[in-house]
C-alpha positions in Angstrom: 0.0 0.0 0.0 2.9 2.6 1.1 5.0 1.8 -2.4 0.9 1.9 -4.3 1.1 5.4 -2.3 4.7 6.6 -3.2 3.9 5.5 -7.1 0.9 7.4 -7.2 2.6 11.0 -6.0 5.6 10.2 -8.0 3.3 10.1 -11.3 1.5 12.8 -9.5 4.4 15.0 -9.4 5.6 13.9 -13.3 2.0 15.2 -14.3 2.1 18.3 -12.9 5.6 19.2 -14.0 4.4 18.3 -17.7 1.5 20.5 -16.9 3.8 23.2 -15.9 6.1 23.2 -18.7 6.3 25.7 -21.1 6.6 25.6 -25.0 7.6 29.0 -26.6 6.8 29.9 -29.7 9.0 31.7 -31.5 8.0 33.6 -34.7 10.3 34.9 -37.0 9.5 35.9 -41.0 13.2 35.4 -42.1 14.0 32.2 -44.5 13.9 28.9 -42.2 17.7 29.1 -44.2 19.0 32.3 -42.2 22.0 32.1 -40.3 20.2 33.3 -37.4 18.8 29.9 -36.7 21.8 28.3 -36.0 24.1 31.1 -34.5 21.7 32.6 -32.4 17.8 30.4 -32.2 19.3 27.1 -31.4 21.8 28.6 -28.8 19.3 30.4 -26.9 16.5 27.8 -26.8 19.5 25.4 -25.5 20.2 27.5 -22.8 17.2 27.7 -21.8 15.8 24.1 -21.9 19.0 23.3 -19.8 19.1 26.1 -17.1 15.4 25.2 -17.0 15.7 21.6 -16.6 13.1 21.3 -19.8 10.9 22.9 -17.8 10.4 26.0 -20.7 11.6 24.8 -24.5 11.5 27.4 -27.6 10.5 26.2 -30.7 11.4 28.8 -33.8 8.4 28.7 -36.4 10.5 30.6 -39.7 9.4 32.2 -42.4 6.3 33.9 -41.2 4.7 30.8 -40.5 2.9 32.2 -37.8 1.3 35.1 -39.9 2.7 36.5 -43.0 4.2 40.6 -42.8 7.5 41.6 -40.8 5.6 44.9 -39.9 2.7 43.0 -37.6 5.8 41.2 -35.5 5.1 43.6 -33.0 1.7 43.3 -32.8 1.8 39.3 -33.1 3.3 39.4 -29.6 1.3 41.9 -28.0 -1.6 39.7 -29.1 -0.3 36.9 -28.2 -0.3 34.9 -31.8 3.0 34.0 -30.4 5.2 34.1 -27.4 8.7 35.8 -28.9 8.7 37.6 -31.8 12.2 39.0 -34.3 11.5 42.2 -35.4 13.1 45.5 -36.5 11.9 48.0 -34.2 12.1 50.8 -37.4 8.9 48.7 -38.8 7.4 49.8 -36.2 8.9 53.2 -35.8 5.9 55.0 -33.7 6.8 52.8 -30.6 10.5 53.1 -30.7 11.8 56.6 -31.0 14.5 56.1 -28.4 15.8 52.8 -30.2 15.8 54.0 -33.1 18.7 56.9 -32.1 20.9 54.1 -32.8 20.2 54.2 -36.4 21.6 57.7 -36.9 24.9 58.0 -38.6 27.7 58.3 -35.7 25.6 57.3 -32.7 27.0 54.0 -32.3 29.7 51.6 -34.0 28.7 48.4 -35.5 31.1 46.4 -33.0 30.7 47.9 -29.9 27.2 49.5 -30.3 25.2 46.1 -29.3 27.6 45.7 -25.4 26.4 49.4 -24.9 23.0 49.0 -25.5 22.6 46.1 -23.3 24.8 48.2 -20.6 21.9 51.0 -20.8 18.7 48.6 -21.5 17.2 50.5 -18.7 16.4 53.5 -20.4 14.4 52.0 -23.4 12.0 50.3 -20.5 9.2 52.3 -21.4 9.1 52.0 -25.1 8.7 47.9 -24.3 6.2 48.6 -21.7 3.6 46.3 -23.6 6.2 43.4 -23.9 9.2 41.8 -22.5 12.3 42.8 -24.1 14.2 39.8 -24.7 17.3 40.9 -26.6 18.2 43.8 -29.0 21.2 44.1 -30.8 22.4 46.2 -33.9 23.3 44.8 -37.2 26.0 45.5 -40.0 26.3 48.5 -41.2 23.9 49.3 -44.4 25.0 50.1 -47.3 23.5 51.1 -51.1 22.4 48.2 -52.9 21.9 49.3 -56.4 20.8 47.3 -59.5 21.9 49.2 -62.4 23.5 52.3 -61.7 26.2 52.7 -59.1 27.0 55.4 -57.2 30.2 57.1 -57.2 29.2 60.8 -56.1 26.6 62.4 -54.1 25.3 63.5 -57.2 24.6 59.6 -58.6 21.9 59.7 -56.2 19.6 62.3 -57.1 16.6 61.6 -57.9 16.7 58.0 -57.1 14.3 55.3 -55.3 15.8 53.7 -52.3 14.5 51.2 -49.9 14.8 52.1 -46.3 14.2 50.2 -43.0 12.9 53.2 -40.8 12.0 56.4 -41.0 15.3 57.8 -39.9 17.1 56.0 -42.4 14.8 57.6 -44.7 15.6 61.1 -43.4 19.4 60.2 -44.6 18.4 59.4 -47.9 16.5 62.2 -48.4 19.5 64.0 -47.4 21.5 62.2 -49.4 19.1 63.3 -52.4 17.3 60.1 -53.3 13.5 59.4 -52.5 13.5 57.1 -49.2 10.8 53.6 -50.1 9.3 52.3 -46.8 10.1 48.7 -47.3 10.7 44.8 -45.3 13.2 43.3 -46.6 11.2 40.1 -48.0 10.0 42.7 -50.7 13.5 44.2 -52.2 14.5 41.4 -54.2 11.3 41.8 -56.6 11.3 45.5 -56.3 14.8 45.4 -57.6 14.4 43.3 -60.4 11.8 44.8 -62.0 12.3 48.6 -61.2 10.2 49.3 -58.5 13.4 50.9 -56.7 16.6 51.5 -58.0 18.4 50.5 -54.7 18.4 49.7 -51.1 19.7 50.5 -48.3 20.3 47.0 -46.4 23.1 45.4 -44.7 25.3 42.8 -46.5 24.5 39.8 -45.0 21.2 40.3 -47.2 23.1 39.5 -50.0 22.9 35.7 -49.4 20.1 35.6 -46.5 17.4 37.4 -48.8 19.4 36.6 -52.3 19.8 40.0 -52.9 23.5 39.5 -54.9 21.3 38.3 -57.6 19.6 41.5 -58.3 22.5 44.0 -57.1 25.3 44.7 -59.1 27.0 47.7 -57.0 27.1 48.4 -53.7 28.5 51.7 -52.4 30.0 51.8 -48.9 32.7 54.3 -47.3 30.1 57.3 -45.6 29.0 57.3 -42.1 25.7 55.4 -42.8 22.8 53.9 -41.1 22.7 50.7 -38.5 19.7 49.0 -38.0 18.4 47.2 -34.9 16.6 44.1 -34.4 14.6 43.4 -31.4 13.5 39.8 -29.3 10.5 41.0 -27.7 8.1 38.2 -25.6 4.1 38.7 -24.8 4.0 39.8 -21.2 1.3 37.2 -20.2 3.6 34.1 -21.2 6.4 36.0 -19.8 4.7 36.4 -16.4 3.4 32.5 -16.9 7.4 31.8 -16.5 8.6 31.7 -12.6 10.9 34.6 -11.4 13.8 32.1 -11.8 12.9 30.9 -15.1 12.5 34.9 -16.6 16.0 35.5 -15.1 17.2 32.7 -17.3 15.0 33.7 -20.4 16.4 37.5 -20.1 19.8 36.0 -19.5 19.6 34.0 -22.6 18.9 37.1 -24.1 21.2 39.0 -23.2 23.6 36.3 -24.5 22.0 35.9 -27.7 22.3 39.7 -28.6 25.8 39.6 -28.4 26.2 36.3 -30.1 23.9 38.0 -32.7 25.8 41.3 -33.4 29.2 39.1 -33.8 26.8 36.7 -36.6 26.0 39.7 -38.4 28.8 41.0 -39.1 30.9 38.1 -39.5 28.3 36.9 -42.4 28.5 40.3 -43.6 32.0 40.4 -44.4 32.2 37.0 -45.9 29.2 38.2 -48.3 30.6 41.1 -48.9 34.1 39.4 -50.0 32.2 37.1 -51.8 30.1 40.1 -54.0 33.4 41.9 -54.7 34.9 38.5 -56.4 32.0 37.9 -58.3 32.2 38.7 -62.3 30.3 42.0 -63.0 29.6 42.7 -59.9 31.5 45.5 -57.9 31.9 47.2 -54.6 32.8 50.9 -54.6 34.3 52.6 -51.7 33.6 56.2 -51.5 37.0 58.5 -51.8 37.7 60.5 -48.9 36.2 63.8 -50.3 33.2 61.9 -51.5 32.6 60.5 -48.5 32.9 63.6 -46.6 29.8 65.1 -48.2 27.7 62.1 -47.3 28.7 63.0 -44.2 27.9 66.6 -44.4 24.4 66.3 -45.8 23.6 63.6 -43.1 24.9 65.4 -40.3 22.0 68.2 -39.6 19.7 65.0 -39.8 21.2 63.5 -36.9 21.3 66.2 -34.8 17.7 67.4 -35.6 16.8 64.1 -34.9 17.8 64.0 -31.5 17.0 67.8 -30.5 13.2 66.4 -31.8 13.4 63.9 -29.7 14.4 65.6 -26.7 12.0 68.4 -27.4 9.4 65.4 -27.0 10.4 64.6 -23.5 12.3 61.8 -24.6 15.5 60.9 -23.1 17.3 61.3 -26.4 20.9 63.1 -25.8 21.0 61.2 -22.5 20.4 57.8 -24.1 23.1 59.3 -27.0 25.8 60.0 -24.3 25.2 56.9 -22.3 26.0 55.0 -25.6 29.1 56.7 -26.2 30.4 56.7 -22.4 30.0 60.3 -22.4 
């Protein structure tokens, strides 16, 4: 009867730990081929299954199989559809105007930029108020993808359609003379090939990730230029379903993942890149000095308008821009 008794709460105990555990879904409209699945996804959900003791298991659902359109990522987790979303918090720009500082020209560096976002996380708590922040990190820097004609001088791009991934990048463009295209990246490739746009502004690991080599024949690079973010973000309800000890562990992983992240982008990045420059007909062209130089100049009233706008908003803007650059 005792060992009946003992049986019984052991399976007792099993159920309820099943019961407990926790299956995230993880949404992401990227190709189930992108990089990030293996550098970043599957080290993440390890962590957490073993800090966890199985207890909470992420399961990554690519490709927008959980609902078709990068923009609705946000709103996918606030709703629930699923538990953790990637995103670009420019799709989104309304909700993110202190994330999206980061995008200016000269606010951050592509290799150090991700460590000191995650050192002042703090300050962007109110912009994620409707979500948990998971993990943020910046990408490579962009550069101009353009199909047919390539751009030597400021003066190539007048006049010209370019994707952009946020409104601030757009406010560069424009800048820079061209006509700023509010665009996902799932959409360049066909907007490239058949004239939609003459270019985009992307980063390089696009070139293989979203086959973007195919319909790019230059890419201009050497100006102080744009540098997107990309955001983990988790509905609050699942995220509160999670024990104290098991969200230290999720943000943890997080953390972790950012940083992992940042180092995948732009180690894929330079290998496409490399890989672009060798191909036949195809050609990367570095800005000169000079040329560069008034990139620079017509992008630099941008930034700081930028910032003085969002300060006059009651935003934390040259605070958040100081902390970032250890000022």
């Amino acid at each position: 009867m005792f060992m009946k008794t003992l049986t019984a709460v052991a399976a007792f105990a099993l159920g309820a730990q099943a019961a407990l555990a926790e299956d995230l879904k993880l949404a992401d409209f990227q190709p189930p081929t992108h990089f990030v699945v293996e550098k970043v996804y599957k080290p993440f959900a390890e962590t957490i299954a073993e800090k966890t003791g199985g207890a909470v298991t992420v399961t990554e659902y690519m490709g927008g199989e959980l609902g078709p359109g990068p923009r609705e990522q946000y709103n996918r987790t606030v709703e629930g559809v699923t538990d953790i979303a990637f995103g670009l918090p420019g799709y989104t720009a309304a909700n993110f105007p202190t994330t999206l500082l980061t995008e200016l020209p000269g606010v951050i560096d592509a290799e150090t930029g991700t460590q000191a976002v995650q050192d002042n996380i703090d300050i962007l708590s109110n912009e994620y108020r409707r979500v948990a922040l998971i993990g943020l990190w910046n990408n490579a820097p962009n550069m101009l993808f353009m199909a047919e004609k390539p751009v030597n001088t400021l003066e190539d791009l007048q006049g010209l359609k370019i994707r952009v991934p946020s409104r601030n990048a757009g406010l560069v463009v424009e800048a820079w003379g061209a006509t700023p295209v509010s665009m996902p990246a799932p959409e360049i490739y066909n907007a490239m090939q058949t004239g939609v746009i003459d270019g985009a502004m992307i980063d390089a690991t696009t070139l293989k990730s979203f086959k973007l080599a195919e319909v790019t024949n230059h890419i201009t690079t050497g100006m102080a230029t744009t540098i997107s973010s990309f955001f983990m973000i988790m509905n609050r309800d699942s995220f509160g379903n999670l024990t104290e000890e098991q969200q230290q562990i999720v943000k943890d992983a997080g953390r972790d993942a950012s940083l992992a992240a940042n180092q995948a982008w732009l180690s894929v990045a330079e290998s496409a890149l490399a890989d672009f420059a060798a191909t036949e007909g195809k050609a990367v062209i570095t800005l000169s000095a000079e040329e560069a130089a008034k990139f620079d100049a017509a992008s630099a009233p941008v930034v700081a308008k930028a910032i003085a706008d969002a300060d006059a908003e009651g935003l934390p803007a040259t605070a958040y821009v100081n902390a970032l650059k250890g000022n």
